[in-house]
C-alpha positions in Angstrom: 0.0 0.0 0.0 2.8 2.4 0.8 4.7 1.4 -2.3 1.8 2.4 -4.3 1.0 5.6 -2.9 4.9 6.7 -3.2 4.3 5.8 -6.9 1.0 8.2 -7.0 3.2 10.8 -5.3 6.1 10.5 -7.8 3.7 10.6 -10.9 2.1 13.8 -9.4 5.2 14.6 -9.7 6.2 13.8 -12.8 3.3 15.7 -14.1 3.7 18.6 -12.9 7.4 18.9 -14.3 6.4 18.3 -17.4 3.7 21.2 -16.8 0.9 18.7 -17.3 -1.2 20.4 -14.6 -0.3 23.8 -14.6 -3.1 24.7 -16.3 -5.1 23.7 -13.8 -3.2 24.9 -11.1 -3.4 28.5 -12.7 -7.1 28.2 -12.8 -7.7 27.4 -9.5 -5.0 30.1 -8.4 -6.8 32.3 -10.5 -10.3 32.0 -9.2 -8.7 32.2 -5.8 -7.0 35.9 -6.7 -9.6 38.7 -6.5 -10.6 40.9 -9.5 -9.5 44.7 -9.0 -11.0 47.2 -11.4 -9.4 50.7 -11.6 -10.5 53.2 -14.1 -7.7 54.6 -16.1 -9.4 57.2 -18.4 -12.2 59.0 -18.5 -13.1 60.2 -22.1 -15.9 63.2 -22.7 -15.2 64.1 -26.1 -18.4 62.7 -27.0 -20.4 63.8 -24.0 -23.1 63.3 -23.5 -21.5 60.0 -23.9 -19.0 58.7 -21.4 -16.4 56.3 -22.2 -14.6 54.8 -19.2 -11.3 52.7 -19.6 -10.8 49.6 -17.2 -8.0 47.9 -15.9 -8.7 44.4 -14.2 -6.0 43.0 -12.3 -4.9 40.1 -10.1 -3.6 40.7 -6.3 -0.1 40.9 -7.8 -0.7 43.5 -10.4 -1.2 41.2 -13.6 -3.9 41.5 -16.3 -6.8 39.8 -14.7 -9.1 38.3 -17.7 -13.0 38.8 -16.6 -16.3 38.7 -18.6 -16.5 42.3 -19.7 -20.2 42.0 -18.5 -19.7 41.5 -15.2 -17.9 45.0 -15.0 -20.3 47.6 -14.0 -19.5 52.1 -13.6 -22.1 53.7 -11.1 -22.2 57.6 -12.1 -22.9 59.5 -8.5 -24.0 56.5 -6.9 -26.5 55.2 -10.1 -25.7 52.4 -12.0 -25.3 53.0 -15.3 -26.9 51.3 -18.4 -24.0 50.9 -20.9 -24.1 51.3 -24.7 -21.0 49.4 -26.0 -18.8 46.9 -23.8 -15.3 46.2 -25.6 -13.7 43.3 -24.4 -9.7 42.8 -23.3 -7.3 43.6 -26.1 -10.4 45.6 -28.1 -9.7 49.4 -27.0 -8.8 49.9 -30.4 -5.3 52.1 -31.0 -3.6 53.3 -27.8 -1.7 56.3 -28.2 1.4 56.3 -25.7 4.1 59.2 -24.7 7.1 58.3 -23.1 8.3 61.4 -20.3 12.2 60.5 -19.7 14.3 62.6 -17.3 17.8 63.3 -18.7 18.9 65.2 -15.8 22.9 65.2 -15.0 22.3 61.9 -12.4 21.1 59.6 -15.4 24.7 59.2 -16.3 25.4 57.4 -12.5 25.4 53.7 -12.5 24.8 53.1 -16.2 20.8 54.3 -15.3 20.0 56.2 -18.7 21.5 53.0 -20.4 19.0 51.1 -18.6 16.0 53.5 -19.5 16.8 53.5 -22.7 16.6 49.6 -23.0 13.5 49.8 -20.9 11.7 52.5 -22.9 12.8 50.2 -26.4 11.4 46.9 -24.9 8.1 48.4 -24.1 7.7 50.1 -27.7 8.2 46.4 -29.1 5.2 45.9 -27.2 3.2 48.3 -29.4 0.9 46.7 -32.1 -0.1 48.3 -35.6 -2.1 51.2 -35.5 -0.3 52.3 -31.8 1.4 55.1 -32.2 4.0 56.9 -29.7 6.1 59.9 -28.6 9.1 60.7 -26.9 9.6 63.5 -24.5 12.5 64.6 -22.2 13.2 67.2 -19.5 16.3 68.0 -17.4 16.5 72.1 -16.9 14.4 72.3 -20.0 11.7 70.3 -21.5 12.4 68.8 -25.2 10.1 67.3 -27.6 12.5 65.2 -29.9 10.0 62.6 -31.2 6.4 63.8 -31.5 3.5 60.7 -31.5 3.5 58.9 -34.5 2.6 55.6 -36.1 6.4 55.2 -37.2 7.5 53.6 -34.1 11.3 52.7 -35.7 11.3 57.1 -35.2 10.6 56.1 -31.9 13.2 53.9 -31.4 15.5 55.9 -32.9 14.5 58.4 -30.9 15.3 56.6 -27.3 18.7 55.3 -28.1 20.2 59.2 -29.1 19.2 60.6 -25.3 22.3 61.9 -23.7 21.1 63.3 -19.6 23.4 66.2 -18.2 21.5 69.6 -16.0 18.3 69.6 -13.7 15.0 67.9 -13.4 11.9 70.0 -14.3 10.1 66.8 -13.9 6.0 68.7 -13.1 6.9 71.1 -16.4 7.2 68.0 -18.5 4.0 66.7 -17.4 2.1 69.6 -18.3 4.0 69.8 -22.0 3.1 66.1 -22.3 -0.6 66.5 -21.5 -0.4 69.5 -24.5 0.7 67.2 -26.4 -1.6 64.7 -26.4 -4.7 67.2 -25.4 -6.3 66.7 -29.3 -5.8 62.9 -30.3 -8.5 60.9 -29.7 -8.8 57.4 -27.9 -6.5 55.9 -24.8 -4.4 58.5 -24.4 -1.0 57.5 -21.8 1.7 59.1 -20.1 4.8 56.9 -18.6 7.3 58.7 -17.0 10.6 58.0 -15.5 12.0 59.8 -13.3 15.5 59.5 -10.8 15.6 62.3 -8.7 13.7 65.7 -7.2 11.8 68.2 -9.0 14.4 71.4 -8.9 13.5 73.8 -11.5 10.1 73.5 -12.3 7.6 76.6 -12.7 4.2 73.9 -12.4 3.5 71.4 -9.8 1.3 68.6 -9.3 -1.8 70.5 -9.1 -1.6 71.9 -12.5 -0.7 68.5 -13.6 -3.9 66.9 -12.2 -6.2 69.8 -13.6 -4.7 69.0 -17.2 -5.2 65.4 -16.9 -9.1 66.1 -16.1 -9.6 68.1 -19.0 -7.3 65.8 -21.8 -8.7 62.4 -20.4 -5.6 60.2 -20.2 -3.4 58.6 -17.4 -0.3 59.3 -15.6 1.9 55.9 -14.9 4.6 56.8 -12.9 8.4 54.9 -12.6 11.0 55.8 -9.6 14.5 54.9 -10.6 16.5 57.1 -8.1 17.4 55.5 -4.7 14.2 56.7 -1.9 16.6 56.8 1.0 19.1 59.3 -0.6 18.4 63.1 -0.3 20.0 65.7 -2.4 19.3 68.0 -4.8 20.0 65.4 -8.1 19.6 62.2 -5.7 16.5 62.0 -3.8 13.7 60.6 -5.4 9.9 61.4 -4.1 8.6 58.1 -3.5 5.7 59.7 -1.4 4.5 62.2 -4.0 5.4 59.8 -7.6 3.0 57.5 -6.1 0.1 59.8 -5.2 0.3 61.4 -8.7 0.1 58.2 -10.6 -3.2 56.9 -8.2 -4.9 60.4 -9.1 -4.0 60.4 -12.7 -5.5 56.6 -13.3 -1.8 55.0 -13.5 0.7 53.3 -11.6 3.5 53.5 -9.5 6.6 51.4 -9.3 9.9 51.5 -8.1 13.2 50.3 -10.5 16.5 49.2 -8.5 18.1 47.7 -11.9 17.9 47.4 -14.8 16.1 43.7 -15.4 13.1 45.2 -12.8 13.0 48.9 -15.1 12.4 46.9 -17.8 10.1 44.3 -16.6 8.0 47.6 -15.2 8.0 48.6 -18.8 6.8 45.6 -20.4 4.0 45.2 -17.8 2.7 48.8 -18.1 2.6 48.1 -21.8 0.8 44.9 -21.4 -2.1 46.4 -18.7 -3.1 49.0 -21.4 -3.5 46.8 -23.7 -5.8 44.5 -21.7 -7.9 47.3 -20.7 -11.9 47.2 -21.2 -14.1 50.0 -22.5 -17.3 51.0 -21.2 -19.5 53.8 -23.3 -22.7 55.2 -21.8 -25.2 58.3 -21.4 -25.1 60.3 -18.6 -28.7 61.0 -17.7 -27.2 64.5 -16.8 -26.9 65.5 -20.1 -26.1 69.4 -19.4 -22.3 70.3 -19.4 -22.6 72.0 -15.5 -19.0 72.3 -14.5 -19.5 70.0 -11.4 -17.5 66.9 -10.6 -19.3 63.7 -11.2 -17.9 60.4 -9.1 -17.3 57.6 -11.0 -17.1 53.7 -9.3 -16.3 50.7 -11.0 -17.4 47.1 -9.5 -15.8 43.9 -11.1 -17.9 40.3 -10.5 -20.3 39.4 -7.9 -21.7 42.3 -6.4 -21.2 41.2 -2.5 -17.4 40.6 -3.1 -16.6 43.1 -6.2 -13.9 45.1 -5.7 -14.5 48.9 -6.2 -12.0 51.5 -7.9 -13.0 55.1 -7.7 -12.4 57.9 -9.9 -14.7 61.7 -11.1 -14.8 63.3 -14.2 -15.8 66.8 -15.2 -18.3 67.3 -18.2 -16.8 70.8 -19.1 -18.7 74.0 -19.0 -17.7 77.4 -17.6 -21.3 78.9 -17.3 -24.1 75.9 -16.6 -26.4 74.9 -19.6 -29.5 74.9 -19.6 -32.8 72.9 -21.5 -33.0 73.4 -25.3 -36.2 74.6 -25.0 -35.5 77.0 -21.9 -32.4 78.7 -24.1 -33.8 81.3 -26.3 -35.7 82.9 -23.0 -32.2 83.0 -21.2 -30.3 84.4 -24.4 -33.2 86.8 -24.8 -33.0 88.1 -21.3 -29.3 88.1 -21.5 -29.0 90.5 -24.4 -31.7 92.9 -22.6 -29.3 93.2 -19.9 -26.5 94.1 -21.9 -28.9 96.5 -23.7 -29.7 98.0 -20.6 -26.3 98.5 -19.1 -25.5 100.1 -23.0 -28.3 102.8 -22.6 -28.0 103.4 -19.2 -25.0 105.7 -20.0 -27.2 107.6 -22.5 -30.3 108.3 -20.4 -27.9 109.6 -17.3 -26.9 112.0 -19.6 -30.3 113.0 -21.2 -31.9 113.4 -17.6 -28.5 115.6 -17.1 -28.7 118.2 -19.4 -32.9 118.2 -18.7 -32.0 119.3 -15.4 -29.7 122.0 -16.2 -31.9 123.2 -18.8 -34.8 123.5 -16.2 -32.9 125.4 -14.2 -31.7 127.6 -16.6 -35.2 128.4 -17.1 -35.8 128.8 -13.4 -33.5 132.0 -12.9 -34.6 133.3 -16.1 -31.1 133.2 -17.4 -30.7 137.1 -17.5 -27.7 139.0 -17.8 -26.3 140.9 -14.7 -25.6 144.8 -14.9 -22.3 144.8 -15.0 -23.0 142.8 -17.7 -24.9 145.4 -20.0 -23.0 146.6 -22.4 -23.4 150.3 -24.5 -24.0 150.4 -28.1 -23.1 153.2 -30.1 -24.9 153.8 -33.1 -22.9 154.3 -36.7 -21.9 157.1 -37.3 -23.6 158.8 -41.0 -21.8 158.8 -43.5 -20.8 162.4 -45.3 -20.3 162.4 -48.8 -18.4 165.4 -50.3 -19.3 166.8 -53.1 
């Protein structure tokens, strides 16, 4: 009896060397890991449709495949009815901008050798139709690659970065979200960073506001060493992380080389497993207020929720279609108003004095009078 269950044990064994059942191990490993949604981007280019970007993910940070059904948005708390569901892999062209710090402390430990390898494995990544961009920033901010389909310009690109200067690091960002502010679709921003923001005019607020506006995400990659403080070694753990968790993206942290560009290649991979959800807002008038978005993956008593807002635009609140005329016709009566109430000040003015005038009878004084003397005749001589 023992002899046969030692040769059960050794099959088992055998099997699973031979990868036999690691199918089914990563099945039951999977159903046992727990679904986490987090909306990426938030697109209202087409408002009063909303389209929502997904990332599903395993405990560990991996692509999580899910039935795109079971995802669900609630807008403000309401569970929205959606239009279109596209399904992993079906977000159609992502447009990507690489944000690469070429400050003077890139050149230490071979670090902008190894961003450059990272940046080229995750553009191999890219599929037809992607298209990407290349921006750097030290004291300045440079723009040597703009996005494009002709990702060999890309490449080319990365691998004729030289670092030397500062790091304007929020200044960057806000060039990068210019850049992208007009192309349509997933829109993303992965920037590497080594050290402190030193020089920059912008900050992190100015950031945020642009990424609200342009509808893309902010992944976020540390490369300096956390425990270091200086003014080219420090690197802002804290504040990297924060940014990329506002912005949609993600954070990580880069001690060599093989992990900077395995960060890479699973940024690329996450975006291009994302879902897209399109529906109507029922509140279809472009307001200028904040409007929370939630996103629950799988059965609704164990889903796990990712948060995010979004803001539909509008300086001045709209109002009904059929309410508009009235408000535009009141409108141009004020301005009318304020344009003749200049006029009638005046006209009641000069009323006034002329009713005064009248009043005192407007007659000249004595000392006014004046004598006047005849012409003398004229003598003709004859």
């Amino acid at each position: 009896m023992k002899k046969k269950s030692l040769w059960i044990i050794l099959l088992l064994a055998l099997l699973a060397a031979s990868g036999m059942v690691s199918p089914a191990i990563s099945q039951v490993g999977a159903q046992a890991s727990q679904a986490n949604g987090r909306i990426t981007q938030v697109d209202v280019s087409q408002f009063p449709r909303v389209t929502v970007y997904v990332s599903v993910t395993d405990d560990a940070g991996y692509p999580r495949p899910v039935d795109p059904k079971s995802i669900r948005i609630y807008e403000n708390g309401v569970l929205m009815e959606p239009l279109e569901i596209s399904g992993e892999g079906e977000i159609g062209p992502l447009t990507s901008l690489l944000v690469m710090d070429v400050s003077g402390s890139m050149n230490e430990a071979g670090k902008l050798t190894a961003a450059k390898e990272a940046a080229l494995a995750y553009i191999d990544l890219l599929q037809p139709g992607d298209q990407a961009g290349v921006m750097t920033f030290n004291t300045k901010v440079q723009y040597p690659q703009p996005v494009t389909e002709d990702l060999d310009q890309v490449r080319n690109a990365i691998r004729s970065l030289t670092a030397d200067k500062d790091t304007a690091f929020f200044d960057a960002l806000i060039k990068a979200e210019e850049a992208l502010m007009n192309i349509s679709g997933r829109k993303a921003i992965v920037v590497l960073t080594d050290g402190l923001d030193n020089v920059s005019k912008r900050n992190s607020d100015d950031v945020l506001a642009g990424i609200s506006e342009g509808g893309f995400s902010i992944s976020t990659i540390g490369l300096g060493d956390p425990e270091k403080k200086g003014v080219n070694a420090g690197l802002d753990e804290p504040g990297l992380m924060s940014l990329a968790g506002q912005a949609g993206g993600v954070y990580a942290f880069a001690e060599d080389a093989a992990t900077l560009k395995s960060i890479y290649e699973n940024y690329g991979m996450l975006l291009k497993s994302e879902y897209r959800i399109t529906y109507e807002t029922p509140a279809e008038l472009r307001d200028g207020i904040r409007r929370s978005l939630r996103v629950e993956v799988g059965e609704s008593d164990t889903a796990a929720a990712g948060s995010s807002e979004y803001n539909p635009g509008g300086v001045l609140p709209e109002v009904e279609t059929g309410e508009a005329w009235r408000y535009f016709g009141l409108l141009l009566a004020a301005l009318g108003l304020l344009l003749f109430v200049p006029v009638l000040l005046r006209m009641l003015l000069r009323k006034s004095e002329t009713k005064k005038e009248k009043q005192t009878g407007n007659k000249p004084s004595s000392s006014e009078k004046r004598i006047t003397l005849k012409e003398p005749p004229k003598i003709t001589l004859k």
